[in-house]
C-alpha positions in Angstrom: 0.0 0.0 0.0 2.8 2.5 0.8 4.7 1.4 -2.3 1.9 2.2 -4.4 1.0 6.0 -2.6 4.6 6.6 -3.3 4.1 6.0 -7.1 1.2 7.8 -7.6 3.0 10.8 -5.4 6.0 10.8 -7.6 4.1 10.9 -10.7 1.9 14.5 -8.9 5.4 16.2 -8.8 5.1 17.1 -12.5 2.0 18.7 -12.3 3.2 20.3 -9.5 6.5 21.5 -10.6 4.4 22.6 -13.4 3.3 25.5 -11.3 6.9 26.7 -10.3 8.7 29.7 -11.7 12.2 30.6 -11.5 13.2 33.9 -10.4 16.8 35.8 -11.4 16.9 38.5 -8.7 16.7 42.1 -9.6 20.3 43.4 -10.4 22.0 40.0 -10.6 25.1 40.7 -12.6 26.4 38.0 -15.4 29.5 37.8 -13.5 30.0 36.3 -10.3 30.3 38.8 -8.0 32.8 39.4 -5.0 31.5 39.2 -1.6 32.5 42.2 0.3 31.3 43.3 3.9 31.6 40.3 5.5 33.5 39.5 8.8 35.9 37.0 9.1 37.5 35.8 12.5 35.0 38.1 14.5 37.1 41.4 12.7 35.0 44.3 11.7 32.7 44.0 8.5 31.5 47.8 8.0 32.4 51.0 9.1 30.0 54.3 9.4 30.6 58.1 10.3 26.9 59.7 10.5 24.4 61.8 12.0 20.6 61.2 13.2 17.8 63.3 13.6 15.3 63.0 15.9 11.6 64.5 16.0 9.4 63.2 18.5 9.3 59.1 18.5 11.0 59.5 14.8 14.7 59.0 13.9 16.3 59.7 10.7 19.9 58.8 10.1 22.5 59.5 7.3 26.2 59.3 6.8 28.8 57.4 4.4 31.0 53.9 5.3 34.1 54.7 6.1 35.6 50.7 5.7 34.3 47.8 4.2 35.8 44.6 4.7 37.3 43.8 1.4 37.8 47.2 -0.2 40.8 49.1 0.1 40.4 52.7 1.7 41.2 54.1 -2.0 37.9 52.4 -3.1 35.5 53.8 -1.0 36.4 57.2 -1.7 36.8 59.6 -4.8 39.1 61.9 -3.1 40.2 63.0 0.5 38.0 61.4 3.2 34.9 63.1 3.6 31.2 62.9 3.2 31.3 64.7 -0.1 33.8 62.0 -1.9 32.2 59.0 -0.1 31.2 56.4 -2.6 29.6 54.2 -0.5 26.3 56.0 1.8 23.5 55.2 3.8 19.9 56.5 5.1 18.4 54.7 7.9 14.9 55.4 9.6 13.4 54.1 12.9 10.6 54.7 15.4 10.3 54.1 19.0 8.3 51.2 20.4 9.5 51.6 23.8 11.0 54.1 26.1 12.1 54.6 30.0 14.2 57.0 31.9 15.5 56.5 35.0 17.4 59.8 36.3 19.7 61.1 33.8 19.2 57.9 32.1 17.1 57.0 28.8 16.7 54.1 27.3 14.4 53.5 24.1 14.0 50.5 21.2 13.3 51.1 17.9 12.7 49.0 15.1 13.8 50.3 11.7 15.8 49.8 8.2 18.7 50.9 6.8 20.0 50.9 2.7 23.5 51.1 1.6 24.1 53.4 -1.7 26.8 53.1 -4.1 27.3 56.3 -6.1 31.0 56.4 -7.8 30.4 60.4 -8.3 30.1 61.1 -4.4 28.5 64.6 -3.8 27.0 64.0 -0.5 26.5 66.7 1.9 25.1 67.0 5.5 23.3 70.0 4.9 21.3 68.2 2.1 19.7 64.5 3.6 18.4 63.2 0.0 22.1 63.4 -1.1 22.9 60.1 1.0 20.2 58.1 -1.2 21.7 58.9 -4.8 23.4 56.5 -7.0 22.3 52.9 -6.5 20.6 50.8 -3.5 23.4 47.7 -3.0 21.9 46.8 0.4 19.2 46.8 3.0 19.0 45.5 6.1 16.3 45.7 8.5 17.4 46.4 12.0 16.2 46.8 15.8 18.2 49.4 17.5 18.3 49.9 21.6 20.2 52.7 22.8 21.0 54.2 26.4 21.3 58.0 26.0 23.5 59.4 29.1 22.5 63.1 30.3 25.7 65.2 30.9 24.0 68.5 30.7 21.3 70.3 30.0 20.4 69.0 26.6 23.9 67.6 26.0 24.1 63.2 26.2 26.4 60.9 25.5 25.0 58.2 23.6 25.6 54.5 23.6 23.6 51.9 21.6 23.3 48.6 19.6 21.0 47.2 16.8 20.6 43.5 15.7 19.3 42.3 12.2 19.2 40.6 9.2 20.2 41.7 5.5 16.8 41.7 3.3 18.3 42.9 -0.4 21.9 42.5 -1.5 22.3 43.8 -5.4 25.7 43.9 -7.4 27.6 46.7 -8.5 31.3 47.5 -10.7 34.0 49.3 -9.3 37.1 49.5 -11.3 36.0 47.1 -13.6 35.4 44.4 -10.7 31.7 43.5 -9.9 31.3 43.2 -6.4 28.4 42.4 -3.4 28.1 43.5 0.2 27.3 40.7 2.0 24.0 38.7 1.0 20.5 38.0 2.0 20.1 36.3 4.9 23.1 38.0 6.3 23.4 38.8 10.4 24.2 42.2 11.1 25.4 43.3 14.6 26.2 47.0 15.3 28.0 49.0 17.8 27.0 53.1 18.0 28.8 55.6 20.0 27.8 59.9 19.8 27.0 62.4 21.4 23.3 63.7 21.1 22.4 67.7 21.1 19.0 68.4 22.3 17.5 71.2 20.2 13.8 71.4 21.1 12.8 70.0 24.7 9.2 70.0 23.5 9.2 67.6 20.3 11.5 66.9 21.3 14.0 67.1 19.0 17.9 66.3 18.8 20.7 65.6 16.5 22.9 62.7 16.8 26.6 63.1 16.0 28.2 59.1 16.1 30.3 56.5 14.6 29.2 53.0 14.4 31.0 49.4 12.9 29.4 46.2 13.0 30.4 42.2 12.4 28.3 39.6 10.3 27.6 36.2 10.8 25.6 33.9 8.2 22.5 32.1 9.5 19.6 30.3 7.5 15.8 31.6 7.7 13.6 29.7 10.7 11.6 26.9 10.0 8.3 27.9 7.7 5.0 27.8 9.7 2.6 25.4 7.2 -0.8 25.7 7.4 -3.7 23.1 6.8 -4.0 21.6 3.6 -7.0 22.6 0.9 -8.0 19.7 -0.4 -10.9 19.8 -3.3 -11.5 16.3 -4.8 -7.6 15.8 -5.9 -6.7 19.7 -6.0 -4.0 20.2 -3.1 -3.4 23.7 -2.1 -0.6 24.3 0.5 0.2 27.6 2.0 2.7 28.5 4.7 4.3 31.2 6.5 8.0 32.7 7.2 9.3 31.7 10.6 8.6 34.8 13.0 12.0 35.3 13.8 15.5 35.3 11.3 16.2 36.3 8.2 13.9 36.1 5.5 13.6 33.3 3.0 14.7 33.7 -0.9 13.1 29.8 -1.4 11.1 26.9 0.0 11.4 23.2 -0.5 8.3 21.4 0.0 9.0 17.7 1.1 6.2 15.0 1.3 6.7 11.3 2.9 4.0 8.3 3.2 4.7 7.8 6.7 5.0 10.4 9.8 8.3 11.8 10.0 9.2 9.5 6.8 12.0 10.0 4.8 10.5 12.4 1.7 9.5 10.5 -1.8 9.7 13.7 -2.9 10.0 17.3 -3.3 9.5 20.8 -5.1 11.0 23.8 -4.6 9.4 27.3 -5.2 10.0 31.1 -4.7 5.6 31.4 -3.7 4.3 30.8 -0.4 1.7 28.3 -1.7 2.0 25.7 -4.0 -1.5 23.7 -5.7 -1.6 20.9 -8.3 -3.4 17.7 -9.1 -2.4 14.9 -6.9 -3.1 10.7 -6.7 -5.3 9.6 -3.7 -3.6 9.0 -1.2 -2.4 9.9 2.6 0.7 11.8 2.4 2.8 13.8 5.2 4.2 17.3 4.5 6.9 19.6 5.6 8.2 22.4 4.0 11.9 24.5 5.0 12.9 27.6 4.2 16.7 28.4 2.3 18.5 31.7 1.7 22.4 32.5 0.6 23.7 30.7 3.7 21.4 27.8 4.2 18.0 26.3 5.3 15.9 25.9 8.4 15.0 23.0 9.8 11.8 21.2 8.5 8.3 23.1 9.4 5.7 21.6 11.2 3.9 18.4 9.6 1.0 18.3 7.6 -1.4 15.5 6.8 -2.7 15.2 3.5 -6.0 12.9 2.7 -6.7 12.7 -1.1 -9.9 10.7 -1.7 
């Protein structure tokens, strides 16, 4: 009996597989690119000079990399060091979700993004934000950020903070003739900021940030998928699922069925969708799905029974 749900499983995958499409991500060049921005032995992967404006619960940050692990100094910069011949920028905004002060203490979260802008012309300045978003978007990473803002006078603070979180778009670009990537989807981030934070409207209130921040990388693969009941309409399967809650986010998922609980899979199908639907034998089948990015994949989701009259 199992032998013969197997057969008639194997023969549903090319209906199914029917139903997958292949997907070149945007700005994929035709040469292999290098992987820059990456740490190796724990050293530093990036590099940042900036500032960040606050209004009320609102932060906006911008500034230029000052190292990227795998460049040389003389390619991130079109002339002396400086904003204005900075090749490599970034904008960054956040908002806070918590808050507490405790004396001359104050401590917030805020979850944001920030994107990573290649320009080979420079031309960024501090008196003119939209300047730090021209040229190309290389990379995006979405963040959490906790910082603990020190009061050392009136509306004067040293400030000392951290964000966590993974890298959700990674695009090539040329320089000197060599294409190159900063890190990859999937990719950890972990950053250290130190400043010193200018309070210039008690009400809002408002301040400007003045810091320097570097970060390492690790590589991790996405959480398991969350899979959700199967549709079943006479012998039309429909399976859906979810993104794990937590980790970085999937670029593919393999969907693996067995004829026994926990069995080893008789087959599998791997799409870009977060639902898959085909004809399929009758049958009882058992189904997992994981999830894969640049550096990996999860652990198998939770299992789903399939009954196919």
């Amino acid at each position: 009996m199992g032998v013969t749900r197997r057969a008639r499983f194997v023969a549903a995958r090319v209906s199914l597989a029917a139903l997958l499409v292949a997907v070149l991500p945007a700005g994929a060049a035709t040469q292999s690119p290098t992987v820059v921005g990456e740490s190796r032995g724990g050293d530093g992967a990036l590099e940042y000079i900036g500032i960040i404006e606050q209004s009320g619960p609102q932060f906006a940050a911008i500034g230029y990399l000052t190292h990227v692990k795998g460049l040389s100094p003389s390619q991130l910069f079109n002339g002396p060091v400086s904003e204005s011949t900075a090749m490599f920028t970034f904008s960054a905004t956040a908002g806070i979700t918590n808050h507490a002060q405790v004396g001359g203490t104050i401590s917030i979260g805020a979850p944001g993004q920030m994107s990573i802008y290649f320009n080979p012309a420079g031309g960024a300045t501090f008196g003119n934000p939209t300047s730090f978003t021209q040229g190309t978007m290389i990379a995006a990473i979405n963040l959490r950020f906790f910082n603990v803002l020190s009061v050392i006078a009136t509306d004067l603070g040293m400030s000392s903070g951290s964000a966590h979180g993974w890298q959700g778009a990674a695009a090539s670009f040329v320089l000197g003739g060599q294409t190159y990537r900063i890190g990859g989807l999937g990719l950890t981030h972990d950053l250290d900021l130190f400043g010193k934070g200018v309070r210039t409207d008690p009400t809002t209130p408002a301040s400007t940030t003045e810091f320097a921040a570097s970060s390492v990388t690790t590589r991790q693969p996405p959480a398991p998928p969350v899979l959700s009941p199967a549709v079943v309409n006479g012998n039309q399967v429909t399976l859906s699922w979810q993104p794990g809650q937590d980790g970085p986010s999937p670029t593919s998922y393999t969907v693996v069925a067995a004829v026994s609980p926990g069995g080893p899979p008789v087959s599998s199908l791997t799409t870009s969708a977060l639902t898959v639907s085909g004809g399929v034998p009758g049958g009882t089948y058992f189904v997992r799905v994981s999830a894969s990015n640049d550096f990996g994949s999860s652990d198998l989701s939770n299992e789903v029974i399939v009954v196919v009259p």
